[in-house]
C-alpha atoms as a printed R data frame, in Angstrom:
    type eleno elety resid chain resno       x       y      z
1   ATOM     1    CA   UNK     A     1 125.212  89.506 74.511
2   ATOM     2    CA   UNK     A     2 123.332  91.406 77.431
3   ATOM     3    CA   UNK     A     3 124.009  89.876 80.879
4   ATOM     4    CA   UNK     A     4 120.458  90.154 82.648
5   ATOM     5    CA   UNK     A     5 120.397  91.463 85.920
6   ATOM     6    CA   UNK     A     6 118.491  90.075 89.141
7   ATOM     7    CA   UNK     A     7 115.836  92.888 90.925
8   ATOM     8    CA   UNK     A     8 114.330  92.058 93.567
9   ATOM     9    CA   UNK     A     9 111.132  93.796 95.295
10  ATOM    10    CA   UNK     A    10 108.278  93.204 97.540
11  ATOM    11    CA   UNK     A    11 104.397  93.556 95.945
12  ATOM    12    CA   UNK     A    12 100.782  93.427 97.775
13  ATOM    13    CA   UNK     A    13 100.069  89.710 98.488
14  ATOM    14    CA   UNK     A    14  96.689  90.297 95.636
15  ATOM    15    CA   UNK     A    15  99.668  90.735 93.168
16  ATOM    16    CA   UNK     A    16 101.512  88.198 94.161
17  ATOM    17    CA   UNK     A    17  99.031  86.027 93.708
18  ATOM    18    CA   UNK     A    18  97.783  87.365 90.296
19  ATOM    19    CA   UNK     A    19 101.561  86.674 89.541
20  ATOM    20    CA   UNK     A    20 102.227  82.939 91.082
21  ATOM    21    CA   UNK     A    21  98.679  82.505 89.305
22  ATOM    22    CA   UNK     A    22  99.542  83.521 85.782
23  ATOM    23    CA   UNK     A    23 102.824  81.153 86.376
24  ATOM    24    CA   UNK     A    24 100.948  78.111 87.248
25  ATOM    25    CA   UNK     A    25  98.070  78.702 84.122
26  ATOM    26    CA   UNK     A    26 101.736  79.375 81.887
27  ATOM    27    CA   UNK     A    27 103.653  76.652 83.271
28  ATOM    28    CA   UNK     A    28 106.627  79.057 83.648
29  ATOM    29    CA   UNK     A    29 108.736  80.119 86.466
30  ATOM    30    CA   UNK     A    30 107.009  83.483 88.679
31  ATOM    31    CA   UNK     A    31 110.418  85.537 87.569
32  ATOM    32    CA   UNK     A    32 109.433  84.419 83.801
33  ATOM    33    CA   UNK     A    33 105.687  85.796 84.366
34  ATOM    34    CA   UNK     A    34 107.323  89.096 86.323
35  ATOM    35    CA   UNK     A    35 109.957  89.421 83.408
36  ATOM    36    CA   UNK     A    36 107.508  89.576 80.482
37  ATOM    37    CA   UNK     A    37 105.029  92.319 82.324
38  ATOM    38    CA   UNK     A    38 108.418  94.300 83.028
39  ATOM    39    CA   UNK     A    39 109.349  94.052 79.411
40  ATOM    40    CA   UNK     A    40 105.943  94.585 78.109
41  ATOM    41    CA   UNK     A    41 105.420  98.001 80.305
42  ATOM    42    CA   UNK     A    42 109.176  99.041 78.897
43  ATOM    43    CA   UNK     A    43 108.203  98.752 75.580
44  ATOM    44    CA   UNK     A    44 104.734 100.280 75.714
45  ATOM    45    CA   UNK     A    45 105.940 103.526 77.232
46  ATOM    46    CA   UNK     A    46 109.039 103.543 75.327
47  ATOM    47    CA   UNK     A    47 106.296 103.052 71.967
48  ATOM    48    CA   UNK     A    48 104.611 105.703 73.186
49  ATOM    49    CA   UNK     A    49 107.773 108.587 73.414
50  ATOM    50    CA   UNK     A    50 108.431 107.488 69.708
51  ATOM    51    CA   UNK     A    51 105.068 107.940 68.595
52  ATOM    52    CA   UNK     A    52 103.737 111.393 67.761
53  ATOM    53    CA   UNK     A    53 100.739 113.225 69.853
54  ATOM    54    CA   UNK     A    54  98.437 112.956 67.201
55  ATOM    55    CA   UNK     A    55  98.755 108.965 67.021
56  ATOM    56    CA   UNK     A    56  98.735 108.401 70.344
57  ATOM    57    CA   UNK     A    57  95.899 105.986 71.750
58  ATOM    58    CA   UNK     A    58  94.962 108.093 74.757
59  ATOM    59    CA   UNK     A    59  94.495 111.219 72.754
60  ATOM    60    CA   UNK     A    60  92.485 109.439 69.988
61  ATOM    61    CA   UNK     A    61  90.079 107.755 72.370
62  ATOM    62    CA   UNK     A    62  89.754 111.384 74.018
63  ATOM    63    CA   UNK     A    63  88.920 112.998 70.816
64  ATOM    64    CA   UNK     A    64  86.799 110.669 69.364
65  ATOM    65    CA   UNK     A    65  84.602 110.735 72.921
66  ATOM    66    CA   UNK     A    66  84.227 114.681 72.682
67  ATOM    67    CA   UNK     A    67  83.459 114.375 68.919
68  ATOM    68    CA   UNK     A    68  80.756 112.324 69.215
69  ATOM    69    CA   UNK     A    69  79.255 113.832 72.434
70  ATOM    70    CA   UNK     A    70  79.402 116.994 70.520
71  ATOM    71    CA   UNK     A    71  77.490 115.166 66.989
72  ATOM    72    CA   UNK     A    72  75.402 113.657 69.731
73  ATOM    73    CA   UNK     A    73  74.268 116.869 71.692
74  ATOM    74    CA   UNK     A    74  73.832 118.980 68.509
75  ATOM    75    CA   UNK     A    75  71.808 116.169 66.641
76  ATOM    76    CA   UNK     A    76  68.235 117.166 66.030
77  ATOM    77    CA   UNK     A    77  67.083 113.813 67.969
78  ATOM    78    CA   UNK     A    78  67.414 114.850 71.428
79  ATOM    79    CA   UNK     A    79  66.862 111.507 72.595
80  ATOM    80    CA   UNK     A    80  69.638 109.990 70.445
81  ATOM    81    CA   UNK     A    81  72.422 111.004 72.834
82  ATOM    82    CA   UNK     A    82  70.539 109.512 76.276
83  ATOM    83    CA   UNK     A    83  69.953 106.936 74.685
84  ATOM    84    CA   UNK     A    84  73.841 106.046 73.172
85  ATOM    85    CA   UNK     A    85  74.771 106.482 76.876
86  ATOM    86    CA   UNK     A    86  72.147 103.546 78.117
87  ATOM    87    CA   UNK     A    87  73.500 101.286 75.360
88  ATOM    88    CA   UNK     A    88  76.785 102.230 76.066
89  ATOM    89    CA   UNK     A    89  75.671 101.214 80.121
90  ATOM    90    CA   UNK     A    90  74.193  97.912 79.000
91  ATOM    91    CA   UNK     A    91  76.965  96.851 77.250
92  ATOM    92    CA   UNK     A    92  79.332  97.475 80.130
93  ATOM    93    CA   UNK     A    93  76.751  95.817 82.128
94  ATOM    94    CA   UNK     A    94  77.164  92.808 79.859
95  ATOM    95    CA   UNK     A    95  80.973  92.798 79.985
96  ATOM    96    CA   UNK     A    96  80.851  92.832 83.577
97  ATOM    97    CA   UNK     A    97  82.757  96.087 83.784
98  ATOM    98    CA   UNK     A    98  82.111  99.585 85.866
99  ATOM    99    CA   UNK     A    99  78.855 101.965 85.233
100 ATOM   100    CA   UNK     A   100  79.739 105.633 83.876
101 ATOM   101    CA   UNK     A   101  80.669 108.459 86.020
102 ATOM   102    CA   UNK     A   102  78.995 109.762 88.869
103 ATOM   103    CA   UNK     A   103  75.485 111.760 87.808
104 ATOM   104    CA   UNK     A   104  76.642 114.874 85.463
105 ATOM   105    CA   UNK     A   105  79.986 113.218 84.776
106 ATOM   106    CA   UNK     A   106  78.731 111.903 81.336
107 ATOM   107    CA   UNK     A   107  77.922 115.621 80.650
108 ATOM   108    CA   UNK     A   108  81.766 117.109 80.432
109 ATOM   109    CA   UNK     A   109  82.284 117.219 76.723
């Protein structure tokens, strides 16, 4: 059997409290809580080297978004793009998350 190793490192104090917070709501120890994220990150990127281009998330996502802004640019209802990208607004809105990009940023594809 492995023999884990101790690692030790210093983090912002809003980490640290993310951290100490996730450990309390878990009722684990703080290395349990750091342990898991570690593990989790590990096994994401070593997921992603095994995985090839074409499945990869990132590059799915990217292509999808440039399909569809080009379906949605070309479509014969010039509205229907403008108004994709205020639903698409609203719903971040709703989620509580970030507008789009800066003006002419949703214009890239």
């Amino acid at each position: 059997m492995d023999r884990h190793l101790s690692l030790q490192t210093y983090v912002p104090r809003p980490l640290a409290d993310w951290i100490k917070g996730k450990a309390r709501d878990q009722q684990v120890s703080v290395s349990i809580v750091i342990r898991d994220q570690l593990v989790d990150a590990w096994q994401r990127e070593n997921e992603a080297r095994k995985r090839p281009g074409a499945l990869d998330p990132a590059r799915q996502n990217l292509f999808i978004t440039v399909a569809l802004e080009a379906l949605l640019a070309s479509h014969t209802d010039g509205s229907l793009r403008q108004r994709t990208h205020e639903a698409y607004n609203r719903r971040l809105a709703r989620l509580g998350l970030s507008a789009s990009a800066p003006e002419g940023g949703s214009d890239e594809a």
